[in-house]
Steps between C-alpha positions, in 0.01 A plus 500: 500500500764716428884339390656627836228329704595185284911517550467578907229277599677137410821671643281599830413134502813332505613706727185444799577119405860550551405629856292276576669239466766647688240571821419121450874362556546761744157336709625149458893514531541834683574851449792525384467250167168664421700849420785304324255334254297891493876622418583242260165529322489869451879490367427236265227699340703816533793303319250419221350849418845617537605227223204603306588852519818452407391319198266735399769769542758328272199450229379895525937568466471263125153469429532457141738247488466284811154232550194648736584272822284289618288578854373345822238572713419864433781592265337241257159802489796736453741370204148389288387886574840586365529282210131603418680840483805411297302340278266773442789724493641296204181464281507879572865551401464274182172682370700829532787318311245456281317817434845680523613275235193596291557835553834480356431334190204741463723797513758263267211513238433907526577640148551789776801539721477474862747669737440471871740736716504610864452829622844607386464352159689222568433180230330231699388317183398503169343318238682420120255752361710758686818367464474569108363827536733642719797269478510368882620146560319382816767270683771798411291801583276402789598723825645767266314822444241521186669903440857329486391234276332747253653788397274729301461842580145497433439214774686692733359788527128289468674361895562819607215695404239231648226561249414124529141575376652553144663263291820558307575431145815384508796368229745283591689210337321583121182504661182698596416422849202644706602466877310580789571431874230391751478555860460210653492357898682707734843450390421335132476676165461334174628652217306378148643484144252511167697497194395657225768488240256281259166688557721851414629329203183396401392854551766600279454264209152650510574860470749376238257348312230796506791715361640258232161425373399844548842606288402218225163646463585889435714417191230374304270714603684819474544404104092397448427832688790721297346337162131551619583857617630592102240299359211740656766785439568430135159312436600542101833266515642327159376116505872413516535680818205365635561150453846512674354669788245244527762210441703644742192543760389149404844375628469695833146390582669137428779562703311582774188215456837281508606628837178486639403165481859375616419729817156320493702192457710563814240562763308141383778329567602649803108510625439153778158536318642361183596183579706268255276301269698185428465311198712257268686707299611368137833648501612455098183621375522850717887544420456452126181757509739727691784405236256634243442793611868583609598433087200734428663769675821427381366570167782266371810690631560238771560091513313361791458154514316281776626171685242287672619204704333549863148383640163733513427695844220555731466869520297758307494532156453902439683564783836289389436658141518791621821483703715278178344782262668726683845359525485390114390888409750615691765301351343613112508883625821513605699264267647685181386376153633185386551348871440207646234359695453173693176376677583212689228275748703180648501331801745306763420286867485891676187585282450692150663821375421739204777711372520813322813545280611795264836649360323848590657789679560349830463637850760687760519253783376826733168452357396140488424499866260820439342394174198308648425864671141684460625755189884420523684569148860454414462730215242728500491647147540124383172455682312750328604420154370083549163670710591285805265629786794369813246238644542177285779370710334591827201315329698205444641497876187474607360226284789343592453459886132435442676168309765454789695603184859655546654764216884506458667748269813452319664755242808676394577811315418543153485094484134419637300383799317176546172522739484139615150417705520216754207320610496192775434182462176545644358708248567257166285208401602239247815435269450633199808548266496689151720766272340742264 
């Protein structure tokens, strides 16, 4: 039975009873108090809808705030098929709360910036993706058009032409954006933001790389090909000759084995398929061996000495040999004879440092930020003479954050540097305390 049948029937009802009631009185007391009591009966229930309606007219005027009234007769059918409907209404309100909430925080989340505009590329919203791309501040920009808020000739003229199909490549506020607006709705366009400042500098450390290593590579070979070239010219040299041609060879072919496997070095650490192998390092034992070996290549014209007060580490042996060999060497290469230099491994409640101290020739502060750099060098023809290939520090930066390790560089002028090597607490076992 359908709802309407429902409301008028009972309403039908009442008023047949009203009437007859009213053609009873009239048959027993007369005429005349039959259509009073017919009068009376169909006002009363014409007062009552009338109340009803009322009420229900006051609710529909403040629905949200004011209670659902309650009903009689056939207004009860009506206010439970409309609070059937404001409740549905509300579970249907709240779940697109909901997913509209979602959305946001979705869009929140984009590494991508989201701009959505109107037809006339007015802001609407945007997520905080967008707002660092392209410098908008929602709750100061929205209403305000996108080609007022950015001001690059290059996005302009993207508006005017209309060549939405293409993206634009884009710089603004020191970085490389790709941008690229999207039709969307009848009177909606997006308008999407990809940066690429980190990918392009990537790029460019790459190409950098290629050339540096390409640059280190021609020296020494240009000098084993110019010696190999008189050799088959002059096949009849003095022995005197020929031995400082191959000495001199020997040293290139060195020089570039050297750079080689530090390039070799570079890619395993930075490869995910060379995961850390963590073991208990014994921390005296590697810096005296690396001690050693630093008063070897002093060949006497240095005093290094070594401190050891701090715990042992969990970390990889080779791997943190290789980074300290590199920042002692350093320190012997570039120290004058009779210098000073100080090995120190010590410890405090942040974790354990090791420390790298020499009265050597010191670095410009313009440098030190540069020096852990792929084939940076202060001094170039300094670099040469001690056969440095550029990597070691960029080897030790990355042994370092393969350690959660931090490198922080200190030096003057003509007075020395000191490399100090800070590792958390996390990485040390034990308490071991000693002097050598």
């Amino acid at each position: 039975m359908s709802p309407q049948l429902l409301f008028w029937i009972p309403a039908v009802l009442r008023l047949v009873l009203c009437l007859a009631g009213a053609g009873v009185i009239a048959f027993f007391f007369g005429l005349v108090p039959g259509l009073a009591a017919a009068v009376l009966g169909v006002g009363a229930m014409m007062v009552t809808h009338l109340h009803y309606l009322f009420r229900l007219s006051s609710w529909l005027d403040d629905s949200g705030q004011s209670r659902l009234p309650d009903g009689w007769g056939a207004w009860t059918d009506v206010y439970a098929r409309l609070y059937r409907m404001r409740r549905d209404d509300e579970k249907n309100q709240t779940e697109l709360a909901e997913w509209l909430a979602r959305f946001r925080q979705a869009m929140s989340l984009l590494p991508d910036g989201v701009v959505i505009m109107d037809d006339v590329l007015f802001l609407e919203w945007c997520n905080p993706a967008a707002q660092q791309h392209l410098g908008l501040k929602l709750d100061r920009d929205k209403g305000m058009r996108v080609t007022n808020l950015i001001r690059n000739p290059a996005f302009i003229d993207y508006i005017i032409l209309g060549r939405y199909e293409q993206p634009l490549t884009l710089a603004l506020h020191e970085r490389k954006l790709i941008v690229q607006i999207i039709p969307f709705e009848n009177r909606r366009q997006i308008l999407v933001t990809h940066d690429v400042t980190e990918s392009e500098r990537i790029d460019m450390m790459r190409r950098d790389f290629v050339a540096n290593a390409s640059h280190e590579l021609r020296t020494p070979l240009t000098v084993i090909n110019g010696f190999l070239e008189i050799a088959l010219a002059q096949p009849r040299l003095d022995e005197q000759t020929r031995t400082a041609h191959l000495t001199l060879m020997t040293e290139q072919g060195q020089r570039m084995q050297n750079l080689i496997d530090d390039m070799l070095t570079l890619t395993r650490l930075e490869s995910i398929d060379y995961p850390l192998r963590s073991e208990v390092v014994r921390v005296q034992a590697l810096l005296e061996g690396i001690a050693g070996e630093a008063r070897a290549l002093s060949a006497g014209k240095h005093e290094i000495t070594l401190a050891v007060s701090g715990p042992d580490l969990k970390g990889n042996v080779d791997e943190l040999r290789s980074a300290f060999t590199n920042l002692v060497t350093n320190a012997v290469r570039y120290t004058p004879a009779d210098g000073r230099i100080m090995l120190r491994w010590e410890s405090d409640e942040r974790g354990a440092h090791f420390s790298v101290q020499d009265t050597g020739i010191g670095i410009s502060p313009e440098h030190i930020s540069r020096l852990t750099e792929r084939f940076y060098r202060v001094d170039k023809s300094r670099s040469r003479e001690t056969q440095g290939t550029g990597l070691g520090l960029a080897i030790v930066r990355h042994v370092l954050l393969r350690h959660h390790a931090t490198l922080d560089i200190q030096s003057v002028p003509d007075h020395g540097s000191t490399f100090t090597v800070y590792f958390p607490a996390t990485q040390t076992i034990g308490d071991f305390v000693g002097f050598k």
